[in-house]
C-alpha positions in Angstrom: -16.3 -9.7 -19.0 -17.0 -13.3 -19.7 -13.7 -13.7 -21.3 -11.5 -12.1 -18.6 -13.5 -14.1 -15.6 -13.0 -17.5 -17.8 -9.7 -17.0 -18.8 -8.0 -14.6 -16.2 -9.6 -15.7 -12.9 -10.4 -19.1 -13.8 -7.4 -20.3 -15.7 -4.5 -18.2 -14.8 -5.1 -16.9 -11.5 -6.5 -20.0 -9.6 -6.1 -22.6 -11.8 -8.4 -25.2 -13.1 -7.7 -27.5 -10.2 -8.1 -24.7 -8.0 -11.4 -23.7 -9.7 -12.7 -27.5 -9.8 -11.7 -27.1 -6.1 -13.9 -24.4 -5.4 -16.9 -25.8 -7.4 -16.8 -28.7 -5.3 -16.4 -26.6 -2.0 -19.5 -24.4 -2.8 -22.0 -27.8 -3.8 -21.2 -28.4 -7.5 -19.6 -31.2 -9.4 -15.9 -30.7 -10.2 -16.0 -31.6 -13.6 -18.7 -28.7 -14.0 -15.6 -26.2 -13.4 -14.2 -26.8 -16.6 -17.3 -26.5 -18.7 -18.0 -23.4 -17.1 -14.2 -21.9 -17.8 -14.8 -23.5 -21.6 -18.4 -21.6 -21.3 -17.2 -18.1 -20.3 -14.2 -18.3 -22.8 -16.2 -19.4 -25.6 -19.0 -17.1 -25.3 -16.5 -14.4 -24.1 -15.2 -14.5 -27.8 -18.2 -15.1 -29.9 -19.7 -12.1 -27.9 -16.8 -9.9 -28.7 -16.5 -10.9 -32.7 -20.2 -10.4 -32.4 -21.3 -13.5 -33.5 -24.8 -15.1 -33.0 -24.5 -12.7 -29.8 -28.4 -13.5 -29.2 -28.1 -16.6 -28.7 -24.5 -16.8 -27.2 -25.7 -14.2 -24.5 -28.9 -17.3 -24.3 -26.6 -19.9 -23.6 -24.2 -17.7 -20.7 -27.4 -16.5 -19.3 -27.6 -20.2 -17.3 -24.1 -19.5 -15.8 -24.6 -16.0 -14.3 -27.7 -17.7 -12.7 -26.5 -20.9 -11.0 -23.1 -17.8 -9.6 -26.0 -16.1 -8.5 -28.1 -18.6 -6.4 -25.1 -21.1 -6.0 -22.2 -18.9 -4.7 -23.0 -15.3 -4.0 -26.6 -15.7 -3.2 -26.3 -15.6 0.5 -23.3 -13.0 0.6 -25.6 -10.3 0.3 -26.1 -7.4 -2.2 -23.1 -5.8 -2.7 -19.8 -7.4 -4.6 -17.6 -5.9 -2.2 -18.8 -8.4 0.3 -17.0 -10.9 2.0 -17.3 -13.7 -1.1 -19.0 -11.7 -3.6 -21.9 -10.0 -3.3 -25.4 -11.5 -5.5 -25.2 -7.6 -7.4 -22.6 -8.1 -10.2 -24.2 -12.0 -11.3 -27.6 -10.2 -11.6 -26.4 -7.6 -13.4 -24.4 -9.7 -16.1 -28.0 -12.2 -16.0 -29.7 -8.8 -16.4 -26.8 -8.1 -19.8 -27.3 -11.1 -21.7 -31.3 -11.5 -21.4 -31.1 -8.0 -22.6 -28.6 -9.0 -25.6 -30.8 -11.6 -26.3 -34.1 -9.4 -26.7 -32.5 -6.8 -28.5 -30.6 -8.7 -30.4 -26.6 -8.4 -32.2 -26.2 -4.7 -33.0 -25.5 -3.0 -36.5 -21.9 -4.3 -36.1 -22.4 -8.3 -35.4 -19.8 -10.2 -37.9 -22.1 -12.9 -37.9 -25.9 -11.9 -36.7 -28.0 -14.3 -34.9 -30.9 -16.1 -36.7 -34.5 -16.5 -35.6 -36.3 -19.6 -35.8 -39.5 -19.5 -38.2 -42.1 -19.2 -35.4 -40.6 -16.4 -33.3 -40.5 -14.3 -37.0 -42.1 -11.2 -37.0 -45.9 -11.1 -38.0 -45.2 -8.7 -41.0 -42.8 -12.0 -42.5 -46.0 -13.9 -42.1 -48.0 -12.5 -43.6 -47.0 -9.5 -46.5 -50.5 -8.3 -47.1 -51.0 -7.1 -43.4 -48.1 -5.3 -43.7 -49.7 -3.5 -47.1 -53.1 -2.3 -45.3 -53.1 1.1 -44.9 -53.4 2.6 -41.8 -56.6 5.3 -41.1 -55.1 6.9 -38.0 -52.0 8.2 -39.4 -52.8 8.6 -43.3 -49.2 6.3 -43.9 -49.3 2.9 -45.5 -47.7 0.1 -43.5 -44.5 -1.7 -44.4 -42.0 -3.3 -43.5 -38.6 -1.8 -43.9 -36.0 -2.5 -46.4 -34.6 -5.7 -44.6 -37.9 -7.0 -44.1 -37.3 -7.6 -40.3 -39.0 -4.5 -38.1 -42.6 -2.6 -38.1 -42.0 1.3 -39.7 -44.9 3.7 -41.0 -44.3 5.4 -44.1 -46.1 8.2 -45.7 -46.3 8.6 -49.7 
């Protein structure tokens, strides 16, 4: 979706001038037009080649916000509205903060990387992950990639 609003609406159908235009009409710089076109393209095709989707979904995340408050904020709920509607920018807000907790998929060409502090507790610290637990019987560990809480029972 990013790619076709960047690319499609932005570029082709009203034109960067015409976009700039509108940025400008609505309370934003005109030079913010383009950044945002390069934004939603960008992001459009790392998200689609899945790569570091977490963090590219991060980094869109800012645009679907200022759409929301900026320019359909006051239009109302539904898209359909005169000027668009706030309910399609939430929901693509809603989409990447959800991409960005959950992370690339099984399928990412390229998958995102955490920084050291957000790592999970088991990466830490390997001998929590070996203490056995008394409610279930099954030894904690971590599982083959190192990267996720499991139970196992031997």
């Amino acid at each position: 979706m990013f790619l076709a609003h960047g690319l499609v609406l932005k570029l082709l159908t009203y034109g960067m001038a015409g976009t700039a235009s509108f940025f400008v009409h609505v309370g934003l710089p005109g030079w913010l037009a383009y950044l945002t076109a390069a934004a939603e393209v960008l992001g459009g095709l790392l998200l689609i080649l899945g790569v570091q989707a977490r963090w590219v979904a991060l980094a869109l995340s800012p645009c679907c916000w200022c759409a929301l408050i900026w320019v359909h904020g006051a239009n109302g709920w539904v898209f359909t509205a005169p000027n668009g509607g706030w309910e399609y920018p939430a929901y693509l807000f809603v989409l990447c903060l959800c991409r960005c907790c959950w992370g690339d998929g099984p399928y990412a060409a390229m998958p995102s990387t955490m920084p050291r502090f957000l790592e999970e507790p088991a990466m830490k610290a390997p001998l929590l992950a070996a203490r056995p637990d008394p409610r279930r019987g099954a030894r904690r560990s971590t599982s083959s990639a190192g990267k996720c809480w499991c139970t196992s029972t031997r």
